[in-house]
BALOBA-1460 file (C-alpha; in Angstrom, 3 decimals):
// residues 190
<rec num="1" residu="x" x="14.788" y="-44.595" z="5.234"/>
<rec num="2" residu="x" x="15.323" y="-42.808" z="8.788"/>
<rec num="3" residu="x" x="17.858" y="-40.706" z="6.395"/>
<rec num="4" residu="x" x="15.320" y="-39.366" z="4.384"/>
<rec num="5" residu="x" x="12.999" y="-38.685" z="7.214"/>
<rec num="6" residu="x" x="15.814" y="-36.736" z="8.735"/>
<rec num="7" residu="x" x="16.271" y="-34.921" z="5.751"/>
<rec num="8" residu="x" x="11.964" y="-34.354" z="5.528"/>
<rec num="9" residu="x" x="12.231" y="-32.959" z="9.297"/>
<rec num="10" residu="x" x="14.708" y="-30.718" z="8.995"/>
<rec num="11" residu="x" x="13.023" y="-29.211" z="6.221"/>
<rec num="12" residu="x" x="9.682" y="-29.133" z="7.820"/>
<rec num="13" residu="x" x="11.640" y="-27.723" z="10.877"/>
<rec num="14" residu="x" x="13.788" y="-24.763" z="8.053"/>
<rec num="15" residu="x" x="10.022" y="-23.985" z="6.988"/>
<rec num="16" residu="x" x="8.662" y="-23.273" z="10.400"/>
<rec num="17" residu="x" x="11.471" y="-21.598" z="10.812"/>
<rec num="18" residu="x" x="11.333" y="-19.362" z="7.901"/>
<rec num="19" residu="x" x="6.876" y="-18.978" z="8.405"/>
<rec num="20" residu="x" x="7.663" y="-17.564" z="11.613"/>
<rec num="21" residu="x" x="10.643" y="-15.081" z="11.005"/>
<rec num="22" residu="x" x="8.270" y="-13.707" z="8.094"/>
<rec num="23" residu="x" x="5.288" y="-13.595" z="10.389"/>
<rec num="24" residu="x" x="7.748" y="-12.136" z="13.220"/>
<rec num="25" residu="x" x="8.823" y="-9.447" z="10.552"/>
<rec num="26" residu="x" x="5.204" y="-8.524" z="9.056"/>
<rec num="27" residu="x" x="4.075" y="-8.164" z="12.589"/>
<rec num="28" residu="x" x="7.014" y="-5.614" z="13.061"/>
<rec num="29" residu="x" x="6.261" y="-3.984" z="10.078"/>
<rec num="30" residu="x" x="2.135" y="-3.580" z="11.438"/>
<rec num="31" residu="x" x="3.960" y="-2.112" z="14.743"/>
<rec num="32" residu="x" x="6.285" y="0.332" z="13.034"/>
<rec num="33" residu="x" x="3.586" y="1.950" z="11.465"/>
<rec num="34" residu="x" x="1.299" y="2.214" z="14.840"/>
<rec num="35" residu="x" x="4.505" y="4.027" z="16.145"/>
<rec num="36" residu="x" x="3.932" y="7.725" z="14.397"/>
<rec num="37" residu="x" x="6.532" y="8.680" z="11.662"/>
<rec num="38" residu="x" x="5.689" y="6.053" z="8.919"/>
<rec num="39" residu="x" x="3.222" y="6.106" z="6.509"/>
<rec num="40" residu="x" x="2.008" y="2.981" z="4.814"/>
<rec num="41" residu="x" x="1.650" y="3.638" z="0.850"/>
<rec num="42" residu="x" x="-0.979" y="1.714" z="-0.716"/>
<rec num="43" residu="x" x="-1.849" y="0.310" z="-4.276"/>
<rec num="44" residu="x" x="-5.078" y="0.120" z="-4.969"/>
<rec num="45" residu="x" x="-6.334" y="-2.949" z="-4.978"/>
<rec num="46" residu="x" x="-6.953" y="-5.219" z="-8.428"/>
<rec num="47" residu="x" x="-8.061" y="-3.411" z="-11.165"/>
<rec num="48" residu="x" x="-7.392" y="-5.583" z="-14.232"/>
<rec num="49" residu="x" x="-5.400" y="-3.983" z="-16.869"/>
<rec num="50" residu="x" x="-2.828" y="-1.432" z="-17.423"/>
<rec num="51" residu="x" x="-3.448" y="2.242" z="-17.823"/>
<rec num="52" residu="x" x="-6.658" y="4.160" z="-18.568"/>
<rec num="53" residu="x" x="-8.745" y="4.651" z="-21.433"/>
<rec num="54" residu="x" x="-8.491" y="7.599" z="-23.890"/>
<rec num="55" residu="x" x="-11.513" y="9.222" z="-22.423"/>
<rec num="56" residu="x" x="-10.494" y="8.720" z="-18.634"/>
<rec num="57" residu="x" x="-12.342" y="11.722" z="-16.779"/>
<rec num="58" residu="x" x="-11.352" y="12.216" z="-13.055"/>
<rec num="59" residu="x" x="-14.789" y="11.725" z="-11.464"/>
<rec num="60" residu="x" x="-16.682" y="9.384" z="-13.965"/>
<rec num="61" residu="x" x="-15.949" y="5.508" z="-12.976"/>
<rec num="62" residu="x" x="-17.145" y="4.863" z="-16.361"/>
<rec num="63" residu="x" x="-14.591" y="6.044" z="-17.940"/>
<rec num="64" residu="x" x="-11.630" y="3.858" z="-15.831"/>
<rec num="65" residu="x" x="-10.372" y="1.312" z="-15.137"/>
<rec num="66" residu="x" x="-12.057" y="-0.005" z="-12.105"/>
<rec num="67" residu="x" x="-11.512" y="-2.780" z="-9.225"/>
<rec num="68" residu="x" x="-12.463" y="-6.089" z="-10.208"/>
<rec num="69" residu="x" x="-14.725" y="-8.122" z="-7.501"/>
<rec num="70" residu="x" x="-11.523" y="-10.123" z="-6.605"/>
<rec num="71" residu="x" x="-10.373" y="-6.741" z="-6.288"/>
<rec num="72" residu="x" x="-13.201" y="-5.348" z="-4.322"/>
<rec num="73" residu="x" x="-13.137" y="-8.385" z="-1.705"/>
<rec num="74" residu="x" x="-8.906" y="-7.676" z="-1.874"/>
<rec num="75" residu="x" x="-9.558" y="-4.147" z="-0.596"/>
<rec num="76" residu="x" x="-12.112" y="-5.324" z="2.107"/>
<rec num="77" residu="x" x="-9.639" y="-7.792" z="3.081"/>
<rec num="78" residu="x" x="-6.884" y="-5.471" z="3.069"/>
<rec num="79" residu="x" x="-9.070" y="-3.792" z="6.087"/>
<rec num="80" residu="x" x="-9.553" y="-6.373" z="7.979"/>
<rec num="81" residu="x" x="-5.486" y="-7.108" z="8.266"/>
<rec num="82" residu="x" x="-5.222" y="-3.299" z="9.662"/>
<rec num="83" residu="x" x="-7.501" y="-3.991" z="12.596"/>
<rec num="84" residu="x" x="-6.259" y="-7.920" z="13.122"/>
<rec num="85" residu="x" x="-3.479" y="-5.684" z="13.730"/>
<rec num="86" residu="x" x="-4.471" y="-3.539" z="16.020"/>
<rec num="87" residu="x" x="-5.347" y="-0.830" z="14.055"/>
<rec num="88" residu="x" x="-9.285" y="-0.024" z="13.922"/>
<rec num="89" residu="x" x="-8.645" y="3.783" z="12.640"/>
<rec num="90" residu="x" x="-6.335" y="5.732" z="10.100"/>
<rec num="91" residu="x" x="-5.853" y="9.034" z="8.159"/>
<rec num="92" residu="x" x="-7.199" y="7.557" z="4.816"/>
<rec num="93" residu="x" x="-6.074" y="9.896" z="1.741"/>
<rec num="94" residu="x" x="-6.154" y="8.218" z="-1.770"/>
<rec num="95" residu="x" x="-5.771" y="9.366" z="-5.645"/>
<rec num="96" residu="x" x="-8.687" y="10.898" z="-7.528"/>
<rec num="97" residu="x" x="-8.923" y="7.527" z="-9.646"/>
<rec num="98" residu="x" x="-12.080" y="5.443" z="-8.891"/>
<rec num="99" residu="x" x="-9.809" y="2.256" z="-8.102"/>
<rec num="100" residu="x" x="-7.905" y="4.242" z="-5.511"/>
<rec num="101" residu="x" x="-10.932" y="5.344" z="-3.842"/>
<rec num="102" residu="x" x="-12.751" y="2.368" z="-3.979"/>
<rec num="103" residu="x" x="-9.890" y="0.635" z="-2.196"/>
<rec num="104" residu="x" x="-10.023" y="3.529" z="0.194"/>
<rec num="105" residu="x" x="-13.488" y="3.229" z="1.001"/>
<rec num="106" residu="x" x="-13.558" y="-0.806" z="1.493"/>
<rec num="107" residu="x" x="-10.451" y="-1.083" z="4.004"/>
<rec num="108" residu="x" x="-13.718" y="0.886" z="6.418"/>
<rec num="109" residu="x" x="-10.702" y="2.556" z="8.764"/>
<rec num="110" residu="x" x="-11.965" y="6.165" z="8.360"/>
<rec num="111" residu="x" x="-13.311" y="8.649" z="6.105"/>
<rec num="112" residu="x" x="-11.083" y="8.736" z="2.506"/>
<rec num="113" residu="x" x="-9.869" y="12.715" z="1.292"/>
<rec num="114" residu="x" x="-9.041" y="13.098" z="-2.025"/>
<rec num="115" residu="x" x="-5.282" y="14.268" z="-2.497"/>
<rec num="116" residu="x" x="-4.171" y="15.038" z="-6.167"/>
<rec num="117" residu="x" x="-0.660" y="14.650" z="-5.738"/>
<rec num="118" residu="x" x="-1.645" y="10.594" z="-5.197"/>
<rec num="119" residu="x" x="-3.015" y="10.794" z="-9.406"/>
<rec num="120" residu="x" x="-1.299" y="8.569" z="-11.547"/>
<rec num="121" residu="x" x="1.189" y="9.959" z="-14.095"/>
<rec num="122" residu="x" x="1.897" y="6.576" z="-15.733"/>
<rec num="123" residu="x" x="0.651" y="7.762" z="-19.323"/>
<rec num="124" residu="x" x="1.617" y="11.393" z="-18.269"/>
<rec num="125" residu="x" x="5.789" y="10.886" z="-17.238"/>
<rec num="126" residu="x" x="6.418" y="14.373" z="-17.600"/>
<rec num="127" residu="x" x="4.450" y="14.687" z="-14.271"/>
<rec num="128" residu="x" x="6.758" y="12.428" z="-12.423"/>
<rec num="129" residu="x" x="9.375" y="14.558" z="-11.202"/>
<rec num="130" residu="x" x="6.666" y="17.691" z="-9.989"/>
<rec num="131" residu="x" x="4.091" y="15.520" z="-8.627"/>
<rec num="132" residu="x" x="6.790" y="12.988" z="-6.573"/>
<rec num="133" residu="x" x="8.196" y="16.705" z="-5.097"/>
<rec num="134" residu="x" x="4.502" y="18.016" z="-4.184"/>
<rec num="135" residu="x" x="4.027" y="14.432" z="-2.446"/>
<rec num="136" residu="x" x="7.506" y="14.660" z="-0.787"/>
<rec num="137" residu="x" x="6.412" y="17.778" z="0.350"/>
<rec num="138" residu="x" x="2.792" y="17.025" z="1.598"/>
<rec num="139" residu="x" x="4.113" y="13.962" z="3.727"/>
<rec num="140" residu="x" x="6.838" y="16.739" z="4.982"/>
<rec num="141" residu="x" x="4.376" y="18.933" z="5.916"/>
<rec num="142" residu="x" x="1.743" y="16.261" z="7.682"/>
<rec num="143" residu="x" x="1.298" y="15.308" z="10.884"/>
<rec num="144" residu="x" x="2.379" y="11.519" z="11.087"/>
<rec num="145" residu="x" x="1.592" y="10.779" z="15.088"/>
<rec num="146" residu="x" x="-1.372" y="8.401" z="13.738"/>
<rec num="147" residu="x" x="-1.637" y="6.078" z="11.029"/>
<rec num="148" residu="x" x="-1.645" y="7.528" z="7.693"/>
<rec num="149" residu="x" x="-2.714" y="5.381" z="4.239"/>
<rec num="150" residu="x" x="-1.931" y="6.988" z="1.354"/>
<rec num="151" residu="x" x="-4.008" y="4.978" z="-1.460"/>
<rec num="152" residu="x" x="-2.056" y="5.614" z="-4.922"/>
<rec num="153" residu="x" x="-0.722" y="3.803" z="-8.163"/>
<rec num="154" residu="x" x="2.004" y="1.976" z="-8.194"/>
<rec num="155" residu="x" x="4.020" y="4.536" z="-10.525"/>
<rec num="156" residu="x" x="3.861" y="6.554" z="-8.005"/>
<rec num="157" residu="x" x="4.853" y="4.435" z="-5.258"/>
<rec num="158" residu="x" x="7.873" y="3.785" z="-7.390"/>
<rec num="159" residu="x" x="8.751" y="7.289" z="-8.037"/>
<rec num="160" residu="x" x="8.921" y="8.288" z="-4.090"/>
<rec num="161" residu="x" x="10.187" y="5.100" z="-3.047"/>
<rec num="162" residu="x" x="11.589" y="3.315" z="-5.965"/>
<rec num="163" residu="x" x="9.668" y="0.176" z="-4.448"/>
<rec num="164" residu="x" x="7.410" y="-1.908" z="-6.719"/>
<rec num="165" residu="x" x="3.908" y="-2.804" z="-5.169"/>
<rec num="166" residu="x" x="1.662" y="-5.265" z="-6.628"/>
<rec num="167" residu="x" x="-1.971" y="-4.540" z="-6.504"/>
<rec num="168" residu="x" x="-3.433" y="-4.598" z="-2.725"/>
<rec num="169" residu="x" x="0.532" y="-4.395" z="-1.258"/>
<rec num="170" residu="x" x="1.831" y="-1.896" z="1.158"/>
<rec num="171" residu="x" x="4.748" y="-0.627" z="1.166"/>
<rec num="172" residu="x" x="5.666" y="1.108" z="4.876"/>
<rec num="173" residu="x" x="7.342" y="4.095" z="5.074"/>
<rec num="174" residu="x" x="9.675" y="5.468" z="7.981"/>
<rec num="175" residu="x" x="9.508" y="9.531" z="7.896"/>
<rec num="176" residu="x" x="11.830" y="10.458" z="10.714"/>
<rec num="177" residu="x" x="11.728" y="15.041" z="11.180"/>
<rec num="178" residu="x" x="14.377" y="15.707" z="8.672"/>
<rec num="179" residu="x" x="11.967" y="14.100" z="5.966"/>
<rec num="180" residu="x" x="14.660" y="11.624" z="4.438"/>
<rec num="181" residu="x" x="12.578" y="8.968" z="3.790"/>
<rec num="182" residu="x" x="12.976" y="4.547" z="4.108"/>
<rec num="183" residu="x" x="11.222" y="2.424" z="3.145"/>
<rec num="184" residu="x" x="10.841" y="-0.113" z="5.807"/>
<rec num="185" residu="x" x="9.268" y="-3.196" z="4.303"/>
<rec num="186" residu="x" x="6.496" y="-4.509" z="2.597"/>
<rec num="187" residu="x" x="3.451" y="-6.420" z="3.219"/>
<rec num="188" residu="x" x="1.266" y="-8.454" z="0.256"/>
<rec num="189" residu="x" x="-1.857" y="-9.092" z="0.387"/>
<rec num="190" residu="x" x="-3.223" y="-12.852" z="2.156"/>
């Protein structure tokens, strides 16, 4: 009997453990991006489904696929995480897809531009390889001393980073001067 509740307490004591080395490393990954040369790449937020319809139209909601309300109070939540953590403000760019900007508009940490080079290319691959390069280039080119959210699809999050993101995850960038970009970590979504 006092065995097994040596054995219980030890693993209550390994989970601690572990709860507060992740906690310890999200809130390192929330400070890294305060510190200027990171970027934190986000995917939208849930949006059930894969893809878009056949008549998908950049500018008509209608036509998309669009954030679920589970999605909608993700995104919302998603906000609330950036200024628990010290953040109250960013740069806020995001794809031209509705999803994107909706996400964009519900974290509330500034006003949302639109930035082309964020658009999907999942049912257009041959766009891949240009659009990744014009990205490359734009975060090259941008001035990184604040917090900057890029709000984009998870293709393309793959594509620069080769990271996968769920919906609603982050995936923080480190973009020192020479523009050789790491990826630093990731945080989910609570």
């Amino acid at each position: 009997m006092l065995r097994g509740l040596a054995i219980i307490a030890i693993a209550l004591g390994f989970a601690f453990d572990t709860d507060r080395a992740a906690a310890e490393s999200r809130a390192a990954l929330w400070d890294a991006l305060k510190s200027g040369n990171h970027i934190a790449l986000l995917r939208h937020a849930i949006a059930p489904g894969t893809g878009d319809p056949a008549e998908f139209t950049i500018g008509d909601c209608n036509t998309q696929r669009n954030l679920s309300q589970q999605g909608r109070a993700q995104a919302v939540e998603i906000g609330r995480q950036f200024r628990l953590n010290g953040i109250p403000a960013a740069r806020v760019f995001s794809s031209q897809w509705c999803r994107c900007l909706d996400t964009a508009e519900l974290l509330q940490l500034g006003p949302v531009q639109e930035l082309a080079s964020l658009n999907s290319f999942y049912q257009r691959f041959e766009n891949r390889e240009p659009q990744t390069q014009a990205l490359r280039e734009w975060i090259s080119n941008h001035d990184l001393s604040g917090v900057t959210i890029l709000v984009t699809h998870q293709v393309n999050i793959t594509g620069l980073t080769g990271a996968y993101a769920g919906s609603g995850e982050l995936v923080i960038v480190h973009v020192p001067q020479d523009g050789d970009m790491t990826v630093v970590g990731t945080i989910e979504p609570d």
